[in-house]
C-alpha positions in Angstrom: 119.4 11.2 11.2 118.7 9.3 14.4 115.2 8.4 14.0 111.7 9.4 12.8 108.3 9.9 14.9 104.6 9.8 13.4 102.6 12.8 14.9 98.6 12.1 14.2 95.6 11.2 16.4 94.8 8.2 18.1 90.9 8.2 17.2 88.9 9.0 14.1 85.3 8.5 12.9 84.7 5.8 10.3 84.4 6.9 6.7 86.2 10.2 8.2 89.8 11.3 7.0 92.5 11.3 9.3 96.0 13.5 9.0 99.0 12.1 10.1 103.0 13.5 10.0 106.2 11.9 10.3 109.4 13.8 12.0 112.8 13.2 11.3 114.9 14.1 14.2 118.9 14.5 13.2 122.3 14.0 15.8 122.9 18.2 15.6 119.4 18.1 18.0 117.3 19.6 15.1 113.8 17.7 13.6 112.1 18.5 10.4 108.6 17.3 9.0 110.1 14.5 6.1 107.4 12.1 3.7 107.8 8.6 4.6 106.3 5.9 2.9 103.3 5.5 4.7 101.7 1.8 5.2 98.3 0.1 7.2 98.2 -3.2 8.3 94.2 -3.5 7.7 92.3 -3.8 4.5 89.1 -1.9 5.3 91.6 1.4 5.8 93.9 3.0 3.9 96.6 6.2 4.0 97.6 8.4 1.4 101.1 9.2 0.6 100.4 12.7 2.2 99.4 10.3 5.4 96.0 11.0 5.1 94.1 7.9 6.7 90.7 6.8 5.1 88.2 3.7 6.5 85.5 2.4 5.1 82.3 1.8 6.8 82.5 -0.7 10.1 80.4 -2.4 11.9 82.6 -2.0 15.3 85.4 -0.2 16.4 88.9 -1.5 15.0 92.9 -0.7 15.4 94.7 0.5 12.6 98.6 0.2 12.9 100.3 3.0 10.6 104.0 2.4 9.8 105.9 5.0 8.1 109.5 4.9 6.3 111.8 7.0 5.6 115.8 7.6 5.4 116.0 4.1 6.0 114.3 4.8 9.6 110.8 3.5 10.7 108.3 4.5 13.0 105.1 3.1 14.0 101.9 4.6 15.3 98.2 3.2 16.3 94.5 4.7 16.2 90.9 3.1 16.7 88.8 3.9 13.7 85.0 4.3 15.7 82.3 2.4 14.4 79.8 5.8 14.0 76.3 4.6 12.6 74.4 7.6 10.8 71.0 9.2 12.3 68.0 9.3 9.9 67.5 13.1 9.4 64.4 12.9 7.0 62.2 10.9 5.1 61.4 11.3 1.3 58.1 9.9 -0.8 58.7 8.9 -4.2 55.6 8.0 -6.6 53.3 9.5 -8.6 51.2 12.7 -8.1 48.3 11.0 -9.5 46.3 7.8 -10.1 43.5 6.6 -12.2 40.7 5.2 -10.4 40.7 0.9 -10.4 44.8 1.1 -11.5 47.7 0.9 -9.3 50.6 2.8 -8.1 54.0 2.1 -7.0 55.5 4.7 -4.0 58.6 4.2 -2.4 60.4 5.5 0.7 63.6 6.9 0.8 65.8 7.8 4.5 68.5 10.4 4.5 71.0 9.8 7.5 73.4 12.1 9.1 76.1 11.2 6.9 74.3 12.4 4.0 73.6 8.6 2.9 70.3 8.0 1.1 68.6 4.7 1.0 65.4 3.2 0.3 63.8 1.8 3.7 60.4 -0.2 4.2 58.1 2.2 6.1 54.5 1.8 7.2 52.1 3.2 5.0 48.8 4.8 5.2 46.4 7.3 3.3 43.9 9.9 4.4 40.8 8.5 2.3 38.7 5.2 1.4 38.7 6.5 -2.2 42.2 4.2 -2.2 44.0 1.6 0.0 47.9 0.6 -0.1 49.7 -2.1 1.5 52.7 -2.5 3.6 54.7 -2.4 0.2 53.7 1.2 -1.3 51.5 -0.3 -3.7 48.4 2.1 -3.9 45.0 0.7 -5.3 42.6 3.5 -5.8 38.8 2.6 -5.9 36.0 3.6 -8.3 35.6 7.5 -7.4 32.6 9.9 -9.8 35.0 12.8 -9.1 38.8 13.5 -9.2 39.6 13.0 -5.6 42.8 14.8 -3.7 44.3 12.5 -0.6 47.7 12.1 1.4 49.7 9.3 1.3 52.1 8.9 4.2 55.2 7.0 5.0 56.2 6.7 8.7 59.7 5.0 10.1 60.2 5.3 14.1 58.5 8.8 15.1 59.4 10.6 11.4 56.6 10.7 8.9 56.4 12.0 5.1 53.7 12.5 2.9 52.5 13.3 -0.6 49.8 14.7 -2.1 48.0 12.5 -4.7 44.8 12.9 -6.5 42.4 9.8 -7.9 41.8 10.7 -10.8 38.3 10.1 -12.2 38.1 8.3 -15.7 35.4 8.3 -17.8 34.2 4.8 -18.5 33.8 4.1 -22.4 31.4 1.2 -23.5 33.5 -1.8 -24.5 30.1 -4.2 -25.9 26.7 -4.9 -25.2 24.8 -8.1 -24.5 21.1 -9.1 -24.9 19.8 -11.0 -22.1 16.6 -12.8 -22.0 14.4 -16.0 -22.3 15.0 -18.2 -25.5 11.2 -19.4 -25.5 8.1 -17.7 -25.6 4.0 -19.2 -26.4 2.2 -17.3 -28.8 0.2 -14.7 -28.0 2.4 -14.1 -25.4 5.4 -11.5 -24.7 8.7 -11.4 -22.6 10.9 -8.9 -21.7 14.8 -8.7 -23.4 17.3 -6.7 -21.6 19.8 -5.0 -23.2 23.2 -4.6 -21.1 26.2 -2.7 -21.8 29.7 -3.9 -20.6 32.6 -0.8 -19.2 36.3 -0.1 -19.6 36.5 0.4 -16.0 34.5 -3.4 -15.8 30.9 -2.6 -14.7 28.0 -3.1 -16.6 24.0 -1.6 -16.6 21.2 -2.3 -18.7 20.6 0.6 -20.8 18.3 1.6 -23.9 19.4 0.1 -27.3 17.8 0.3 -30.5 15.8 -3.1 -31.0 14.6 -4.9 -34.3 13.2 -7.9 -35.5 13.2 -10.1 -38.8 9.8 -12.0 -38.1 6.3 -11.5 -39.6 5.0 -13.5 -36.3 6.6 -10.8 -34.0 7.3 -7.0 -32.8 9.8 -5.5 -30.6 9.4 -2.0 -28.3 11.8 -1.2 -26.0 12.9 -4.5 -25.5 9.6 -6.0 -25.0 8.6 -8.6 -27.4 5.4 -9.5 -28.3 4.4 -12.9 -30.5 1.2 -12.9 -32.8 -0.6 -16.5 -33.1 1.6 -18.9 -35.2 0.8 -22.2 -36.9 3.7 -23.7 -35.8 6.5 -22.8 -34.0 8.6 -20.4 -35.6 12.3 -18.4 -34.9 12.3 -15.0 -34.7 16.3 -13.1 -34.2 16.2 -10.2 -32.3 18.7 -7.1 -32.4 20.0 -4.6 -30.5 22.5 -1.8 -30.9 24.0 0.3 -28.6 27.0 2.9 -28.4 28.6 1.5 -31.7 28.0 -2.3 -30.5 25.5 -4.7 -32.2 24.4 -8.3 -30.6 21.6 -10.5 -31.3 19.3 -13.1 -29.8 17.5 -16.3 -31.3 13.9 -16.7 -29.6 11.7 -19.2 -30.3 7.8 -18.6 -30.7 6.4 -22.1 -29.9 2.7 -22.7 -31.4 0.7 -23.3 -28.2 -2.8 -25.6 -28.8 -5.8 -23.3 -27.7 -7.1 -24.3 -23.7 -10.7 -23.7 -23.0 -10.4 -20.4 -20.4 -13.9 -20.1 -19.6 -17.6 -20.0 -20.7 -20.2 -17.5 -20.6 -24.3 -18.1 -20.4 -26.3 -15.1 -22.8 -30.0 -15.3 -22.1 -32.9 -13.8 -20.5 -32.3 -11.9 -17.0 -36.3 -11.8 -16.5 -38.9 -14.3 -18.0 -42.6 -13.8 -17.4 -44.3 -16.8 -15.0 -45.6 -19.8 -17.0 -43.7 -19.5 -19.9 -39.8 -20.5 -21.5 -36.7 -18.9 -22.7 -33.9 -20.3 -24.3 -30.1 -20.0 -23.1 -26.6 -20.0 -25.1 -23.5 -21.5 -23.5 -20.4 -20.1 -25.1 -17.1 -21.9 -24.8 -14.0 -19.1 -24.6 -10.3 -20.1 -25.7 -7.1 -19.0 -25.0 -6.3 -18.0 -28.6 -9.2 -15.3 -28.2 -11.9 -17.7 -30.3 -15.4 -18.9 -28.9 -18.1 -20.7 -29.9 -21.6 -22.6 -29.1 -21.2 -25.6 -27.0 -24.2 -27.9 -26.5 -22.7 -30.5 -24.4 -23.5 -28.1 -21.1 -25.1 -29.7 -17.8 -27.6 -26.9 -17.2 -28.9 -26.6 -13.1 -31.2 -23.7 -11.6 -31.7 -22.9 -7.9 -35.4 -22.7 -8.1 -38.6 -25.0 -7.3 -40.2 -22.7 -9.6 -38.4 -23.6 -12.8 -37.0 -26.2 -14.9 -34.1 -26.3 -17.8 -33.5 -29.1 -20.0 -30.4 -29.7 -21.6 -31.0 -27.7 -24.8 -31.3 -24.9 -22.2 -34.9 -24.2 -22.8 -36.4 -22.9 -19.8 -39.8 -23.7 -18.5 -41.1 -21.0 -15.4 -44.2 -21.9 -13.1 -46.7 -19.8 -12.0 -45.4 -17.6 -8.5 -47.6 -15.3 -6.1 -44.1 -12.8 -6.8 -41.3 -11.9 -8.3 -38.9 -15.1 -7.6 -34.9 -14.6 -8.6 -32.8 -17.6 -8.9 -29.5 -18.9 -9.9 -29.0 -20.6 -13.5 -25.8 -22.4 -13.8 -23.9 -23.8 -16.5 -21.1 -26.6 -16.6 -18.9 -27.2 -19.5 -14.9 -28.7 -19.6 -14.9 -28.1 -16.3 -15.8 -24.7 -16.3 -19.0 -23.0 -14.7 -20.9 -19.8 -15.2 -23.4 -18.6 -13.3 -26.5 -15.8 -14.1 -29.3 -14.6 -12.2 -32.8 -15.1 -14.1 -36.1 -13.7 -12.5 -39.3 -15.2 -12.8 -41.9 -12.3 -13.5 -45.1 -12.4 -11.8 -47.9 -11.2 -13.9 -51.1 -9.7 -12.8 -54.2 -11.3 -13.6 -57.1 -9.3 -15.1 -59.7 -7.9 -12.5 -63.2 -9.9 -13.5 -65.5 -7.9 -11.1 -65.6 -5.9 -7.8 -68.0 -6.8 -4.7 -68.8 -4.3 -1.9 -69.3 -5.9 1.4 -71.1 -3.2 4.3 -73.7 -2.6 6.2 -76.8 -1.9 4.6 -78.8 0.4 7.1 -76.6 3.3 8.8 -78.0 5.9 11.5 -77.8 9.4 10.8 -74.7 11.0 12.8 -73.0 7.8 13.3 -70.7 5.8 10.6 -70.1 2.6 8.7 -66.9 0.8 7.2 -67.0 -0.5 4.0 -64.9 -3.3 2.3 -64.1 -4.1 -1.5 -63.1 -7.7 -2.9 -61.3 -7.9 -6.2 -62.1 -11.1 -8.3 -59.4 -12.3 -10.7 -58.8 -13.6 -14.2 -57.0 -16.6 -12.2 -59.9 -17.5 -10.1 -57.9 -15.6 -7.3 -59.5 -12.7 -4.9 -58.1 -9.9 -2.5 -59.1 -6.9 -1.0 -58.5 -3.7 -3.1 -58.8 0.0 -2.7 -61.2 1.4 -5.0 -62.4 4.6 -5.8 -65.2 5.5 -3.4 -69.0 7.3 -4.0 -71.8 7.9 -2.9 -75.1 9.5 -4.4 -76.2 12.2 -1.3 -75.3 14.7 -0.4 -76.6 13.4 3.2 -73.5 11.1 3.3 -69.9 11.2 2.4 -67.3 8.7 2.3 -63.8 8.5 2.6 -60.9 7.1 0.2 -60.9 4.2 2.9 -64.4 3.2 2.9 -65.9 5.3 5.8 -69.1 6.1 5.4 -70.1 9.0 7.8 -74.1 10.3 7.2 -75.2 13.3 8.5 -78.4 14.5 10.4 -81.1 14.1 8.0 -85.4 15.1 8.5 -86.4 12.0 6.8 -85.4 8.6 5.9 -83.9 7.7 2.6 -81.8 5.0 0.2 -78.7 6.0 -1.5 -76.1 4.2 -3.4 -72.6 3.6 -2.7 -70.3 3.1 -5.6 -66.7 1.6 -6.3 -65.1 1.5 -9.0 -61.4 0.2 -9.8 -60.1 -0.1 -13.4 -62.8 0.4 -14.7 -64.6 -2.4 -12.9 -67.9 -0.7 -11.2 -69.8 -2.1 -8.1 -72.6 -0.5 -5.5 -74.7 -1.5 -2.7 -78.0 -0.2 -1.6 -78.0 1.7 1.6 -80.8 3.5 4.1 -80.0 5.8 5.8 -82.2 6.3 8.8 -84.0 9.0 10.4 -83.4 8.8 14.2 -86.3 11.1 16.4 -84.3 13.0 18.7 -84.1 12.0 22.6 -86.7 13.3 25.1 -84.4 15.2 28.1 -84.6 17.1 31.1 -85.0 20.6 30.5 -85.6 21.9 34.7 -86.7 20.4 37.8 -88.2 22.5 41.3 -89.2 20.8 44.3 -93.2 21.2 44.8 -94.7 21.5 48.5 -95.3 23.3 51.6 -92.8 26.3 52.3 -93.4 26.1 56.3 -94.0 23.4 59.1 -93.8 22.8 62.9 -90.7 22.2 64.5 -90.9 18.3 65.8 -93.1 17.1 62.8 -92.4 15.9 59.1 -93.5 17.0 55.5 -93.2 15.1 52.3 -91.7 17.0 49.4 -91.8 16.2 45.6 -89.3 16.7 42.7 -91.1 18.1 39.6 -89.5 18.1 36.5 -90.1 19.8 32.6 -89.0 17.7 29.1 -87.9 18.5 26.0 -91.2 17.4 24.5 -93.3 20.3 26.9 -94.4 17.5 29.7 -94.3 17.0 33.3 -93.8 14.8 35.8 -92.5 13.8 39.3 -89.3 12.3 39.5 -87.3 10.4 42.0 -85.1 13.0 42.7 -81.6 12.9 45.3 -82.2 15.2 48.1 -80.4 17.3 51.1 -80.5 19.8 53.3 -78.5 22.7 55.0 -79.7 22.7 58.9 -78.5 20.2 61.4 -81.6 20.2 63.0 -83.6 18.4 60.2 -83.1 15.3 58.3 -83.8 14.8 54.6 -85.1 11.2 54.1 -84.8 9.6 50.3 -88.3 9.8 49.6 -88.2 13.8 50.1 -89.2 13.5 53.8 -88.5 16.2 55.6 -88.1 15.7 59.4 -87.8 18.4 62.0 -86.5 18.7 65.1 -86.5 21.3 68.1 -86.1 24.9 67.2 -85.5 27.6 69.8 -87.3 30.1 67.4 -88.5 29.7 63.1 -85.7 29.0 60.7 
């Protein structure tokens, strides 16, 4: 044997396998594939004894020098392992498929590379609903949802994205306790309102409708609204409620409140008749629902036609009217305030006076008047009943007294009466002879005369009474050619022929 040669290639990928050979060559010209004892002079490579060369992963390109042995021969041979880093071929979502609403979940992100390598990588992270969030870890937090509800997470590295379906899943909430909430205190009398509120699993709470009860005589309970009775003194009252399976109580204390004068009323009299007295109560009202009397009152009225004294007697005047007033009544510092009227009363009617003429013309008409005199020395004129006793006269409901043509003189009565109350006057009614008038009139004298000369005329007239006489009459004439003169003168001028 002359010598030996390593046959192989002077490149490989990292992490890939490499073959190489060695060749013996002999003096006789002939060669022959022989197995050396194959060696590397690195420590991230290595070669088989079939001079198969294996490196591990680099993180740049690096010379491997491959001896090989053999028949006491060696040979020697180089190659660059390449540095080859993997492509990312897809992404991957690890987590779960669902998540109860107000927990957490956990995803993760896994990158498979061109080498078939796996690894977990941090990605950015996003989902396709508010119903959750998750950070820039994985960790998902979903929110408080009333339904189950389906969303996408994804996980994106460079321009790949992957996703996953999850759903939010919505968990009934179960009551975990209740509380009572409310005032401690109350007055008697009084009432407050208790609440009764109800904690979650899923950490809410809401007031909600227990069952209430009480263990005090001075107290009852409804719906959470408890209502104190009057107490002598303050007493304690404990209050429970129950709910879902959970009990609580609550201590309230009813504290004995001393009764404050709230107001006062006056009862009396709304109307008392003129010149006389009534009597008025003041009552004092409490806050504990009593009343009573009072006689301590300052009493006041609004009128100059009345008087109170501080028993609450009151004294009324005498008024033309009805008069209305204010009566007012002070007590504690409290004030009421009623309206009393002062009745006027009508005097008695004492007599009845007629005041007229006492002589009327037949055809014409009189007025008559009527005077009322009262029990109280007062008078005014009234409307009375009208009469009279002819049938030659009438008169009217207001006191007209109209007479009619009558032959003769005469006296009649007229009457009034009013309540009862009578009165007349004596009246004559007189005859009135009827006018003497004109009944004709013709012009008395001469029915021809001369041209150029003058005539006196007269004016003759005829009564009602059958007489006679000559009147001053007011004359006139048709012709232009005479002139009538006041006197019935009759004057003439020139005529060319009679006319």
């Amino acid at each position: 044997m002359t010598g030996i040669e390593i046959s192989g290639p002077s490149t490989v990928n990292e992490q890939e396998p490499a073959q190489f050979t060695c060749t013996g060559k002999y003096s006789d010209a002939t060669t022959k594939q022989v197995q050396p004892v194959w060696g590397v002079d690195v420590a991230f490579a290595s070669i088989s004894d079939s001079g198969e060369l294996l490196s591990d992963d680099l993180s740049a390109d690096a010379l491997v020098n491959i001896t090989a042995s053999f028949g006491g021969k060696t040979a020697t041979a180089s190659i660059t392992v390449l540095d080859t880093t993997p492509t990312l071929v897809s992404l991957a979502i690890e987590g779960p498929g669902s998540v109860d609403e107000g927990m957490n979940g956990q995803f993760s992100c896994y990158a498979t590379y061109s080498d078939e390598s796996v690894s977990q990588i941090d990605a950015n992270w996003s989902v396709s609903s508010t119903a959750a969030t998750i950070d820039s870890t994985g960790l998902l937090l979903a929110g408080s949802v009333d339904a189950d509800v389906e969303l996408i997470v994804w996980a994106s590295s460079g321009e790949m994205t992957a996703q996953k379906a999850v759903t939010i899943s919505d968990v009934p909430s179960v009551v975990t306790g209740i509380t009572i909430s409310g005032a401690v205190f109350m007055d008697e009398g009084s009432e407050i309102q208790l609440d009764c509120i109800a904690e979650y699993s899923d950490g809410t709470s809401s007031l909600v409708a227990a069952s209430w009860s009480e263990n005090s005589a001075y107290a009852t309970i409804e719906n959470g609204l408890l209502q104190a009775d009057d107490v002598s003194s303050d007493q304690s009252v404990t209050v429970g409620a129950s709910y879902g399976g959970f009990a609580d109580t609550h201590v309230v204390l009813i504290k004995y409140v001393a009764p404050t004068l709230e107001n006062i009323s006056i009862s009396g009299d709304a109307s008392v008749a003129e010149e006389s007295t009534s009597t008025y109560v003041c009552t004092a009202h409490y806050s504990d629902g009593t009343s009573e009397p009072v006689t301590d009152v300052i009493w006041s009225e609004s009128s100059s036609y009345a008087s109170i004294g501080t028993s609450g007697t009151l004294t009324t005047g005498d008024v033309l009217e009805d008069e209305s007033f204010t009566l007012t009544a002070s007590y504690g510092g409290k004030t009421d305030s009623i309206s009393v009227t002062i009745l006027y009363v009508e005097p008695d009617l004492v007599s009845i006076e007629i005041a007229g003429a006492t002589s009327v013309d037949e055809g014409e008409a009189a007025h008559y008047t009527c005077t009322g005199y009262y029990s109280d020395s007062t008078s005014k004129s009234v409307e009375p009943i009208w009469s009279v006793n002819s049938s030659n006269a009438l008169i009217g409901a207001g006191g007209w007294l109209t007479v009619q043509d009558i032959a003769a003189s005469e006296t009649v009565l007229v009457s009034a009466l009013l309540d009862g109350v009578p009165d007349s006057l004596s009246v004559t009614l007189n005859y009135v002879a009827p006018s003497v008038v004109v009944t004709g009139i013709w012009i008395d004298g001469p029915s021809e005369m001369n041209e150029l000369s003058s005539i006196t005329l007269s004016c003759k007239a005829a009564f009602s009474d059958g007489t006679t006489n000559t009147v001053g009459a007011t004359w006139a004439d048709n012709s232009s050619k005479c002139t009538m003169g006041t006197g019935g003168k009759l004057t003439t001028g020139n005529f060319d022929a009679d006319g």
